[in-house]
C-alpha positions in Angstrom: -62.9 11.7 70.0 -65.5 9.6 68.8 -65.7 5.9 68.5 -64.4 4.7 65.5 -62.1 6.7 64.3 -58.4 6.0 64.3 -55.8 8.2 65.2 -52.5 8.4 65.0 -51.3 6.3 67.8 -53.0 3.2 66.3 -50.8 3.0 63.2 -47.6 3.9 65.6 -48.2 0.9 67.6 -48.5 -1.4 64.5 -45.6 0.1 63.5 -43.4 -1.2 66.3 -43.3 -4.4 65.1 -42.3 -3.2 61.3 -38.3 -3.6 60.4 -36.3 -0.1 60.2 -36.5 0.9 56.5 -33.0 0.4 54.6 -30.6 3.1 54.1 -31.2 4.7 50.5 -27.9 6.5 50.1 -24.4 5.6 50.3 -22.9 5.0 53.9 -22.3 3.5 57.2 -26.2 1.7 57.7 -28.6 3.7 60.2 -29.2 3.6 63.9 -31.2 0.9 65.6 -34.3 2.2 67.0 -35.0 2.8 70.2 -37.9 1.8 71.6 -40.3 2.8 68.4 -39.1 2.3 64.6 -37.0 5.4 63.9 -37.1 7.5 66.6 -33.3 7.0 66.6 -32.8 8.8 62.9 -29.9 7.5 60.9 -26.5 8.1 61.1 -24.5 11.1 59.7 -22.6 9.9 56.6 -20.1 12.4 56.4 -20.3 11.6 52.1 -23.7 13.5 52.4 -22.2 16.7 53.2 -20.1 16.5 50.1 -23.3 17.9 48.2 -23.7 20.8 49.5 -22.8 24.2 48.6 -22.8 27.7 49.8 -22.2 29.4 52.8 -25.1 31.4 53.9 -27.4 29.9 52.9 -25.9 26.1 52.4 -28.1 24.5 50.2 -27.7 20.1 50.2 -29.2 18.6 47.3 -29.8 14.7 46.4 -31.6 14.6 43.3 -31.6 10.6 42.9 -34.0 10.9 45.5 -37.3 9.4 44.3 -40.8 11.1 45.5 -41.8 9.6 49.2 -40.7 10.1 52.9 -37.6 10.4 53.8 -35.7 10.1 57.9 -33.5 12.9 58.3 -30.9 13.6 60.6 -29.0 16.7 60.9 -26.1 17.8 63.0 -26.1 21.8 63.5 -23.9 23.9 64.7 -19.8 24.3 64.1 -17.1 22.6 65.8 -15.0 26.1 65.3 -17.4 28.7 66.6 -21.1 29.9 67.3 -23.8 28.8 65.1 -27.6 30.2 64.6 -29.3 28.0 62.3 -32.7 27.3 60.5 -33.1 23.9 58.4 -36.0 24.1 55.0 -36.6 21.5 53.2 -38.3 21.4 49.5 -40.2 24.4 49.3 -39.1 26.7 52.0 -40.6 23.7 54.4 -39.5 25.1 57.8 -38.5 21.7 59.3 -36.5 23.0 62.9 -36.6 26.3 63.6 -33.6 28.2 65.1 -30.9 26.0 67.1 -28.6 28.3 68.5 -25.2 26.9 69.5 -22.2 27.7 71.3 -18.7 27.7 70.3 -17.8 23.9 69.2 -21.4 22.8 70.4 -23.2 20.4 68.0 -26.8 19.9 68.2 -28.4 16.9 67.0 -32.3 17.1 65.1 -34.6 14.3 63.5 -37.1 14.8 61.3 -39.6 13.3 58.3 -39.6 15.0 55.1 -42.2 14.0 52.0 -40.7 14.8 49.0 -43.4 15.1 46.3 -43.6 16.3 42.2 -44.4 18.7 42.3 -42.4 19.9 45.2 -44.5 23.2 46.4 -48.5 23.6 45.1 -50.0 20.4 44.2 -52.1 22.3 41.5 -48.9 23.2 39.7 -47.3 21.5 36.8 -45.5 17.9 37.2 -41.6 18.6 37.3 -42.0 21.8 39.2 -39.4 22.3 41.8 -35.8 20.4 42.2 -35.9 16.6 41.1 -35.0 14.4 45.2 -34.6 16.2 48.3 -33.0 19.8 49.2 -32.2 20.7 52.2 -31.5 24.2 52.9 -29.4 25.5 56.3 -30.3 29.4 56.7 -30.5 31.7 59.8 -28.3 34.3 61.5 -25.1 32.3 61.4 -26.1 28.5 59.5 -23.8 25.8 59.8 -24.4 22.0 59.1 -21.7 19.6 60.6 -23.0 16.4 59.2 -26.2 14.7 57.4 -27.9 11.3 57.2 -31.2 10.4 54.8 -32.4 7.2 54.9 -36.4 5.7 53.6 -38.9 6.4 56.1 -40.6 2.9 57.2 -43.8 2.7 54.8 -46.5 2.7 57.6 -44.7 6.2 59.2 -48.0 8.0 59.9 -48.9 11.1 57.8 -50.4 14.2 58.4 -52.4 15.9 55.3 -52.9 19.1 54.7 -55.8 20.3 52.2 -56.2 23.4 51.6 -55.9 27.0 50.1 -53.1 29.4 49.7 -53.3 30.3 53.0 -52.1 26.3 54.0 -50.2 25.6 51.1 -46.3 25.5 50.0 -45.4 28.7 48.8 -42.5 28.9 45.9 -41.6 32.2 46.5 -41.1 34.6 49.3 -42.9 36.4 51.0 -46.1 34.4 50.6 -45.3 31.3 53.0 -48.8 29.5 53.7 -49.1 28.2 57.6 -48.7 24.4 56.5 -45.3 25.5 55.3 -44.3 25.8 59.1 -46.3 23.3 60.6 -43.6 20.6 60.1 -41.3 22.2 62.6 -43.4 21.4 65.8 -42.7 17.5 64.9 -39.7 15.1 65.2 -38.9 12.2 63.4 -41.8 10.0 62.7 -44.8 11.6 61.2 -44.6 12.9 57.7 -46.9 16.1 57.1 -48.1 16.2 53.7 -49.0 19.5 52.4 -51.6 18.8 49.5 -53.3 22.4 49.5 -53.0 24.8 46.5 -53.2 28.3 45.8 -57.0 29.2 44.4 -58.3 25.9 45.7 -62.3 26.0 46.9 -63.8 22.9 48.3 -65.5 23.0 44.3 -62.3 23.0 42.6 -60.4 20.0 45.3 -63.3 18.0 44.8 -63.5 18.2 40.5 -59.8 18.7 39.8 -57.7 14.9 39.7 -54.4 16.2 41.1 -56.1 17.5 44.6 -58.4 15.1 46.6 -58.8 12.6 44.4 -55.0 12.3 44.3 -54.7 12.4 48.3 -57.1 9.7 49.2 -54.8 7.1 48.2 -52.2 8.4 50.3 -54.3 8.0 53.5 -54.1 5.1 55.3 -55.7 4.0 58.9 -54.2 5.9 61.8 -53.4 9.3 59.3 -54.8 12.8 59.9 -55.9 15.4 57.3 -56.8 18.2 58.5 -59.4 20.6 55.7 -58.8 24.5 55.3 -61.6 25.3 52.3 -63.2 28.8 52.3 -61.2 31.6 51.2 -62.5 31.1 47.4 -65.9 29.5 48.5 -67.1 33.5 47.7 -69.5 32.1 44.9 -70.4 28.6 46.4 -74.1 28.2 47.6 -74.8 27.3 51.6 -76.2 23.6 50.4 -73.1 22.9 48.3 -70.3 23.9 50.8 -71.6 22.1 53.1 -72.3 19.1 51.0 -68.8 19.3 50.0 -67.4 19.3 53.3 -69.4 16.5 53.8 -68.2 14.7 51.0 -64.7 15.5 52.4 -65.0 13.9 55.9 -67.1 11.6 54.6 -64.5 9.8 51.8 -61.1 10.5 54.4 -63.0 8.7 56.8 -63.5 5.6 54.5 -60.0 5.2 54.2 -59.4 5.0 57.9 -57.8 8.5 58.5 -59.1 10.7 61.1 -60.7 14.0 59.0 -60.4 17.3 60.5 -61.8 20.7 59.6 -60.3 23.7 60.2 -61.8 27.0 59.9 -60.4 29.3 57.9 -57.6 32.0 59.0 -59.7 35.5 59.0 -58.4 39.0 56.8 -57.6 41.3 57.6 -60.4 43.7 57.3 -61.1 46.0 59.6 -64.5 48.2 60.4 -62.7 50.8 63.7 -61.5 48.3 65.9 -63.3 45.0 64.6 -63.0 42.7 61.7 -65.6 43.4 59.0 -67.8 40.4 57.4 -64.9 40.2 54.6 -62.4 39.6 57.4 -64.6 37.0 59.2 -65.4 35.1 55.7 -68.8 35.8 55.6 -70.7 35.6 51.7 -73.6 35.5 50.5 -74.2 31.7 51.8 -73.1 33.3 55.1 -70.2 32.4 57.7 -68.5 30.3 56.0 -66.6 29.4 59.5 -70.2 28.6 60.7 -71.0 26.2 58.2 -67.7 24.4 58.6 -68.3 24.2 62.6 -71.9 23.0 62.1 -70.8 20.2 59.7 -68.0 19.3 62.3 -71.1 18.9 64.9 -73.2 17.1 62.4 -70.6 14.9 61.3 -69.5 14.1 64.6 -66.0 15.5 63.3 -62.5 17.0 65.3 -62.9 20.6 64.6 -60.0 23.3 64.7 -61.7 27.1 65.3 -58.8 28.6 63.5 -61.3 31.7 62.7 -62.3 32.2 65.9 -58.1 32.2 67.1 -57.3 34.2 64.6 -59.9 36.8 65.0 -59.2 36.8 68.8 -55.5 37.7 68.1 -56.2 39.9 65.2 -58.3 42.0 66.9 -56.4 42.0 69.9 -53.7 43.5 68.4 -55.3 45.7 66.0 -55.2 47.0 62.6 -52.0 48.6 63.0 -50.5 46.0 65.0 -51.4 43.1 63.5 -50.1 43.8 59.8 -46.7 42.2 60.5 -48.5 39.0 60.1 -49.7 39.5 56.4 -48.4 41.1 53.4 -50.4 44.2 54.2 -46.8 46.6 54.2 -45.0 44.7 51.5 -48.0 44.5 48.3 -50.9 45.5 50.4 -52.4 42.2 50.5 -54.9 41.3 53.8 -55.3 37.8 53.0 -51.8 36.0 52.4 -49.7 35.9 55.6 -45.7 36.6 55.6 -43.2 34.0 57.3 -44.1 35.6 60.3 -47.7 35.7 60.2 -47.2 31.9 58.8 -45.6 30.8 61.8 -48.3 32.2 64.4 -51.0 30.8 62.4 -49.1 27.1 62.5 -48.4 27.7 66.1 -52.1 28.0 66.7 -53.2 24.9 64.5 -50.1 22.8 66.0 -51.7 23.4 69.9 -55.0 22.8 68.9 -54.1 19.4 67.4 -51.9 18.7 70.1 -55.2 19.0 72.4 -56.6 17.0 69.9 -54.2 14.5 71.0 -54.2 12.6 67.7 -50.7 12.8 67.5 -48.7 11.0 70.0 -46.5 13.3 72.2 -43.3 11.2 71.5 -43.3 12.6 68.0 -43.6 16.5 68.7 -40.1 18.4 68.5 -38.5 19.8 71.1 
């Protein structure tokens, strides 16, 4: 890393001075922290459970809920048999992936959740989405045995996401974007903050209000964004995408965050058993995952090589074998991933930021 820059870990320390953030909904008052402000997560209020509905899945709404980051604790499993459960929040947010439990056995999981209008795409209308905070229990056999929401301290750290389709909060299934499953590799304490949208090009973020302009004032020292711009780059000029990435780092940076780009996921497009120039994201400015690596050098910037990941597993598989991780046998679309495919991707961006090591390790999940 290089000097200068602030990660994570600097805001987390100031933190530990800051006073636990008030319970916002009805109940018994949350947890002290332990050791960091908190890490704890508040206390089940069993009045919580009251909203929600539905066995399979059980949906838990709170729409009083204002737009900000939220603690969340949630006790999974049933006190009368087995359990397999998956907990969402928002916009099919996976937020801990499957907990299975034994007869009677409770598990316990923390978690941060922003809860933003609108609630999935940040290039789609105001009001879009539920009004507060659903929760949504799914999974083989879901059961939730108790809930507690409380604010989330104002300087909790906050992971951005900008980005495409590809990153972004898909609505509706199957289209799920890897930033939709990034937030179940973290615990309580670190807020990821998804502010990609489908169709998005480093031209469009840059010109268009409700994206970056819109983000920056949500950074604040010790934050991370990572930057996923390519996919629909086709038409922008060599000079300009890189100028614009530039731009990028360049204005995160001035708020204190840590910028860092990521290379795009690769199609799949096949030529026998490699990925053609369209799978690799290459126009007529070029590789597109080249210029974003050479502005990462230039810039003296943390770089993720998501392209060269995902064409190492892509073409390890295959063309046959790796369609299970896009829409290929579904609509015949090579770009978009499925939950699946959305879940290998984030797995592959989470290890690379953990070697990053600008998140401290006390706030990854189990």
């Amino acid at each position: 890393m290089s000097a200068g820059r602030r990660p994570v870990a600097r805001l987390a320390a100031a933190a530990l001075c800051a006073a636990t953030a008030a319970t916002v909904l009805a109940g018994p008052p949350a947890q002290a922290a332990v050791g960091w402000p908190g890490l704890a997560g508040p206390r089940p209020d069993a009045a919580l459970l009251e909203r929600c509905t539905g066995t399979d899945p059980v949906v838990c709404t709170y729409p009083d809920l204002p737009p900000g980051h939220y603690d969340v604790t949630v006790m999974l499993g049933d006190r009368h048999g087995t359990a397999s459960t998956q907990v969402q929040a928002e916009a099919r947010r996976l937020m801990v992936d499957t907990v299975d439990t034994a007869d009677g056995e409770l598990a316990r999981r923390t978690f941060t959740v922003n809860v933003r209008d609108p609630e999935s795409q940040q290039n789609q209308p105001a009001g879009e989405g539920t009004p507060g905070l659903t929760l949504t229990f799914t999974g083989d056999a879901p059961r939730v045995a108790g809930i507690g929401i409380r604010g989330a301290d104002e300087r909790t750290p906050r992971l951005a996401l900008l980005g495409d389709s590809t990153v972004t909060d898909q609505g509706g299934a199957p289209y799920t974007g890897w930033g939709q499953r990034l937030p179940a590799h973290f615990g309580l304490g670190v807020s990821v903050v998804n502010h990609s949208g489908s169709g998005e090009s480093t031209v469009s973020v840059l010109a268009k209000p409700e994206m970056f302009d819109a983000l920056l004032p949500q950074l604040r020292p010790g934050d991370v964004a990572l930057v996923q711009l390519a996919h629909n780059d086709k038409a922008t000029t060599a000079e300009q995408y890189r100028a614009n990435l530039t731009e990028i780092v360049e204005r995160v940076r001035a708020t204190g965050a840590t910028p860092v780009l990521v290379t795009p996921i690769v199609r799949l497009r096949f030529d026998g058993d490699q990925l053609n120039p369209t799978g690799l994201i290459e126009t007529a400015a070029g590789s597109l995952p080249q210029h974003v690596r050479d502005v990462a050098v230039d810039l003296d910037a943390d770089l993720i090589d998501l392209t060269a990941l995902s064409e190492e597993l892509v073409e390890g598989l295959g063309p046959v074998d790796a369609q299970p991780i896009y829409l290929i046998r579904e609509n015949g679309d090579r770009t978009h991933t499925s939950w699946y495919g959305a879940g290998v991707y984030a797995d592959l961006v989470a290890g690379e930021l953990r070697r990053l090591g600008l998140v401290p390790e006390r706030y990854w999940g189990p």
